[in-house]
N, C-alpha and C positions, 0 to 999 in steps of 0.2 A: 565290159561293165566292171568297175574297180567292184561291185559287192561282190561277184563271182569268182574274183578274183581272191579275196577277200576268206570265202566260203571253200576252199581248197587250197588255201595256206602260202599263196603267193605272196598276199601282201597283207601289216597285219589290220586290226580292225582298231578303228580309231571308235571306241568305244567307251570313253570315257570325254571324248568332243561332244558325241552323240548324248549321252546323257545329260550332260551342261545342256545340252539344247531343248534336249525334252523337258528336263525340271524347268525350264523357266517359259518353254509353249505351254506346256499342261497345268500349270500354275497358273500363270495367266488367264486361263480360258474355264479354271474353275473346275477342274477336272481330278474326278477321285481315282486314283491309279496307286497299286504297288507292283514292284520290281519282284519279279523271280527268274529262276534259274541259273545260268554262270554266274550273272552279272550281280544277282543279291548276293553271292558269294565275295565276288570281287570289292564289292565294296564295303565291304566288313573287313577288308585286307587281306584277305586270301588269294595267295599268288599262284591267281590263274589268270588267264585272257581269255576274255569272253569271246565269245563267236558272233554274238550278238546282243540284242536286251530283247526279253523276253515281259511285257505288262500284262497285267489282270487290270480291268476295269467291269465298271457297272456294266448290264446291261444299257440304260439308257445312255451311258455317255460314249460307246463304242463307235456309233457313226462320228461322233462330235468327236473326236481322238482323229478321225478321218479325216474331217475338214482343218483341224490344227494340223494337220501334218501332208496335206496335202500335196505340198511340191514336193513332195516325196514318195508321195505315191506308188507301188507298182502293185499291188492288187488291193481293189477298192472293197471296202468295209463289205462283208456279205454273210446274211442269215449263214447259218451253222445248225446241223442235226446231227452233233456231236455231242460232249460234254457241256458247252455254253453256246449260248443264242446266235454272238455274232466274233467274226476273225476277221482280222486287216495287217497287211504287212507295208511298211515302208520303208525307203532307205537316205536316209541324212546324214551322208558316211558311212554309217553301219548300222545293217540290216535291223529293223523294229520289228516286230512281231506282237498284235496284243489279241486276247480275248475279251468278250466284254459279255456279264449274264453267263458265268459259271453256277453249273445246277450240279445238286450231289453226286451225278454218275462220275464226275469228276475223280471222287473218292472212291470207287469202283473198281476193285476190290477192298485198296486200299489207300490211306490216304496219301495226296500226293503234295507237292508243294506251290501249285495254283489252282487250287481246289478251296473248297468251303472251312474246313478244318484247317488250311493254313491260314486265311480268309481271317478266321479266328481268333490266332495268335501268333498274329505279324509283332516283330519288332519293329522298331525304330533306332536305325542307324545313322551317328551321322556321316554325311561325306562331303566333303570340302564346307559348300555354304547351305547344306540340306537335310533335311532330316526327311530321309527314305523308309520307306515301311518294307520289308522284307520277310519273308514265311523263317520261323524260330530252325534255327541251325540244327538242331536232331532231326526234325524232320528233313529236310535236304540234304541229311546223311542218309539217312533211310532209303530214302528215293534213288541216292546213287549207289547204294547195295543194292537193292532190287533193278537199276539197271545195268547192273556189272561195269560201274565205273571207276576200277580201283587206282587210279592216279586221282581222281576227286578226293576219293575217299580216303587216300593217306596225304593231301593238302589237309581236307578239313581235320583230321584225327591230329594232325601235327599242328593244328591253329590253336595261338593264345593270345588272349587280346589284353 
């Protein structure tokens, strides 16, 4: 399976195919989604490589993110008794991952950057023909000191736009 492949650094992740594909599924289908993690990064030009794309959606639109993405499937849209209602992963080149019905434990201790307080005060970046909503860059500093991610952390400290 190239995602596995992919997910332990063999080969890399075509992650910027992948999101051309998603902006123009989940546009189409009317679907309210923003990007976090590597990839909100990446596309503000911070030179890293995602591992994957990581989305935040509604509750309600999370199965519907499912059926848009479906030939891609490999684990189908499923309740969650976690931080948000429902999880689904898919792979269209490179691995998808979204949440959908993010609830405050989210922010639990503290805030995170697909939580309700990024939720928030998302930007709006653009990348190539799109205007991406993204959790605001201090916070996804934050997130990546609190998980001891110091090559993150001296990209983002070294970004100027």
């Amino acid at each position: 399976m190239p995602w596995l492949r992919q997910m332990v650094g063999l080969d890399p992740v075509p992650w910027r195919e992948t999101l051309i594909l998603l902006c123009q599924r989940l546009t189409a289908a009317g679907v309210d989604w923003w990007l976090t993690g590597s990839a909100a990064l990446a596309v503000r030009g911070i030179a890293l490589e995602p591992g994957d794309l990581d989305l935040v959606v509604s509750g309600a639109d999370a199965r519907r993110v499912g059926d848009v993405l479906v030939d891609g499937l490999v684990e189908p849209v499923a309740p969650a008794e976690w931080f948000c209602e429902w999880w689904g992963r898919a792979v269209l080149g490179a691995r998808v991952e979204w949440v959908g019905g993010v609830g405050q434990s989210a922010d639990d201790p503290e805030p995170t950057d697909f939580g309700l307080v990024a939720a928030s005060e998302l930007e709006v970046i653009r990348w190539l023909d799109w205007d991406l909503r993204v959790p605001p860059l201090a916070l996804q500093r934050a997130v990546s000191v609190r998980r001891g991610l110091p090559d993150r952390l001296r990209l983002i400290d070294g970004f100027t736009r």
